[in-house]
C-alpha positions in Angstrom: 168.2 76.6 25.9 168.4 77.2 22.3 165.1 77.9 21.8 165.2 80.8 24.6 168.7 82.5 23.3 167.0 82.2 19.7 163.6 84.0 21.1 166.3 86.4 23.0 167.7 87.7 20.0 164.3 88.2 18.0 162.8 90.4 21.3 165.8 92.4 21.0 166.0 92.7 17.5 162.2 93.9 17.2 163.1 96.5 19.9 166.2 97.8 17.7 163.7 97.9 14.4 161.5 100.1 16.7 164.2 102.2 17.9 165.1 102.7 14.0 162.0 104.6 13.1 162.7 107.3 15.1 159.1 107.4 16.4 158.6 107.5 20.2 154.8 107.0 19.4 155.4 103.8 18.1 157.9 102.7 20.3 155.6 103.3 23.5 152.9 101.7 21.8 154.6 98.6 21.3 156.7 98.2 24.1 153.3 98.8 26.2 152.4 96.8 24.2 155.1 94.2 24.6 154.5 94.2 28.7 150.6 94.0 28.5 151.2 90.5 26.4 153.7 89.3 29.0 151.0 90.4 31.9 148.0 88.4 29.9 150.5 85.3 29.9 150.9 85.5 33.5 147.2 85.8 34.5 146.4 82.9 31.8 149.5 80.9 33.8 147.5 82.0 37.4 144.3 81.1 35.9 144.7 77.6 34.7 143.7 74.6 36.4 141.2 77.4 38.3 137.7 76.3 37.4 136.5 79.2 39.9 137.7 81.6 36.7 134.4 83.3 35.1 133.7 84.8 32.1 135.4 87.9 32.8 138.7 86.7 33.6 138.9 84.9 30.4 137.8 88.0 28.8 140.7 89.9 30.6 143.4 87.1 30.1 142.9 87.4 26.0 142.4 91.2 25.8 145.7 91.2 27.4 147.6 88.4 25.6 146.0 88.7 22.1 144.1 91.9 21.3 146.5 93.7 22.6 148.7 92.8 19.5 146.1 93.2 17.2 145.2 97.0 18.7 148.9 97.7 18.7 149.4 96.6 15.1 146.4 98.4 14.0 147.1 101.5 16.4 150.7 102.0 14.4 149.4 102.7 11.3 147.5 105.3 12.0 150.4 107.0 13.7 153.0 106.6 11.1 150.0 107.9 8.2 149.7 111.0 10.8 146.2 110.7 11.1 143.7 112.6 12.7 143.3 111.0 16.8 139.8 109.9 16.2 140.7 107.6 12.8 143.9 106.6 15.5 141.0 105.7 17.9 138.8 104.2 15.6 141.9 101.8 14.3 142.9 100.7 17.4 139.6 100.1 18.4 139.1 98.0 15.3 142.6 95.6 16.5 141.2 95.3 20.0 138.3 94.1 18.5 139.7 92.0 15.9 141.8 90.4 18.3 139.2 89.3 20.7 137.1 87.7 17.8 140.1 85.9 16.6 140.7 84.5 20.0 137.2 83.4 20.7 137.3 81.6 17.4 141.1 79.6 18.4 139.6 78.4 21.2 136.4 77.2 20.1 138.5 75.5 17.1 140.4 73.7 20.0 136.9 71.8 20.4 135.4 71.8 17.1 137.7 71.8 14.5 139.5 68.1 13.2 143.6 68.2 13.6 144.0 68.1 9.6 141.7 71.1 8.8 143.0 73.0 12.1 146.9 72.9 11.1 147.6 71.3 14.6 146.7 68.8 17.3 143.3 69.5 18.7 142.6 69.9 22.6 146.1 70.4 23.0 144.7 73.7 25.6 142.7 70.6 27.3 145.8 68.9 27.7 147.6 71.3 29.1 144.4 72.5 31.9 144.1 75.9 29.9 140.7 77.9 31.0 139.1 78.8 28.2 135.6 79.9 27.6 134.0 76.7 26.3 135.0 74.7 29.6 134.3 77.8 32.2 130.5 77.5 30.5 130.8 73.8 30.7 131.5 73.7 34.0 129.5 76.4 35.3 126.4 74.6 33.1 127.4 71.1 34.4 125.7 68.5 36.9 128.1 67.7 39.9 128.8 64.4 38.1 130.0 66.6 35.3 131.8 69.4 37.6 133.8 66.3 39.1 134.7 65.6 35.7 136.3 68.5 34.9 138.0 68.5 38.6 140.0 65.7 37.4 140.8 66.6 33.8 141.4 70.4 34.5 141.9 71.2 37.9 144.0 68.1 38.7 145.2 67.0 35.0 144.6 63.6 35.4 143.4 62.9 31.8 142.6 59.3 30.6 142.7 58.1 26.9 138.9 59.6 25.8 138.9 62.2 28.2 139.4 64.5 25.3 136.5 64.0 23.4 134.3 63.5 27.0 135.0 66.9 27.2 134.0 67.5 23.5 130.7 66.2 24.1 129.7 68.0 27.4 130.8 71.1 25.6 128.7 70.6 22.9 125.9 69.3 24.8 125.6 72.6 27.0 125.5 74.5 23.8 129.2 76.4 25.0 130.2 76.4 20.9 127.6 78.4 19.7 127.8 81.0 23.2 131.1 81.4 21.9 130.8 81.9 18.5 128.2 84.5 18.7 130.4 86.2 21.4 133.2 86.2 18.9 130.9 87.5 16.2 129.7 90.0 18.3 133.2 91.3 18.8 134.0 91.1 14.9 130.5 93.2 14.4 132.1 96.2 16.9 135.4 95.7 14.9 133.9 96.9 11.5 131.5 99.6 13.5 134.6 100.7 14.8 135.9 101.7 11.0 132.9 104.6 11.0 135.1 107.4 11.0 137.2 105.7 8.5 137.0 107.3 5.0 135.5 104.3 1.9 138.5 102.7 0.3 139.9 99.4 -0.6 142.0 98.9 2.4 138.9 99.0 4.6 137.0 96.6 3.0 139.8 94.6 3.4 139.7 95.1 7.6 136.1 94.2 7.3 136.4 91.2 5.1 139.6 90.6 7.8 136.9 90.9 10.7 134.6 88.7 8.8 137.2 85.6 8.4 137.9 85.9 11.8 135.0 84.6 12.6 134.5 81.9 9.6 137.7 80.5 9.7 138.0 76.6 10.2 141.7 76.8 10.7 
């Protein structure tokens, strides 16, 4: 109960910082924004369990919950430098971007990645029956011994003690790490070709480097 009063007061608190500026711009961006995040949670709360969910889906679910963010974040500072509308374009194409790689990458690391190099528990989207794109390849690359598998873990969450890294190996075995990673890198790649228009300068070698650790981060 805490927790949601506490969560509450931030939300409304962001919404007074935005009112602050002064900038309808940046307040429709964000609070756009604000609902597109709340829509992607929905359809990721709709989708999980589903193992019918494809590719596209997923890719819909984190453009809405995460890049999203990222766009809108990017987006903003155009606006409030008053740039031109095709740098504004080219920035919050550059956050959509970003954000998609970034994504890709969590959820791989959810797989791949040990619990004390990651920061937190690993599989805990496996626990919880969480569609993400290693398991819809998995599945959709799996034997009907393996689909049946997945059934129980995912669809009907009845997960046994090395369930967990059953699901690691069947993963890995189909090859549904590296699909991802290249999918994230490929998403990283349109995030820097998306700085073009964007004059030479420190700051954007700092969004490419950005874009790059996206992609290379362990963590």
């Amino acid at each position: 109960q805490a927790s949601v009063l506490v969560g509450d007061f931030l939300f409304s608190s962001a919404f007074q910082l935005m009112v602050a500026d002064q900038n309808l711009k940046v307040l429709k961006i964000l609070s756009d924004a604000s609902a597109t995040i709340a829509e992607g949670e929905v359809h990721q709360l709709s989708t999980t369990g589903n193992l019918e969910t494809g590719m596209d889906d997923y890719l819909k679910v984190i453009s809405a919950k995460t890049a999203a963010l990222f766009s809108a974040a990017t987006q903003i500072g155009a606006v409030v430098a008053e740039r031109p509308e095709n740098q504004e374009t080219a920035l919050y194409n550059y956050g959509h971007n970003l954000g998609m790689a970034f994504q890709l990458i969590d959820d791989m690391l959810d797989y791949s990645a040990n619990a004390q190099e990651l920061g937190k528990a690993v599989g805990d989207d496996f626990a919880e029956g969480k569609l993400t794109l290693p398991i819809i390849l998995a599945y959709q690359a799996g034997s009907p011994e393996e689909r049946k598998f997945w059934q129980r873990t995912i669809e009907h969450l009845d997960q046994r003690e090395d369930d967990l890294m059953e699901a690691q190996q069947l993963i890995q075995q189909h090859g549904c790490l590296e699909t991802v990673y290249t999918c994230a890198v490929e998403y990283a790649e349109k995030a820097c070709q998306s700085l073009s228009d964007i004059q030479d300068s420190a700051i954007k070698d700092i969004l490419i480097e950005t874009a790059d650790f996206a992609t290379a981060r362990r963590y």
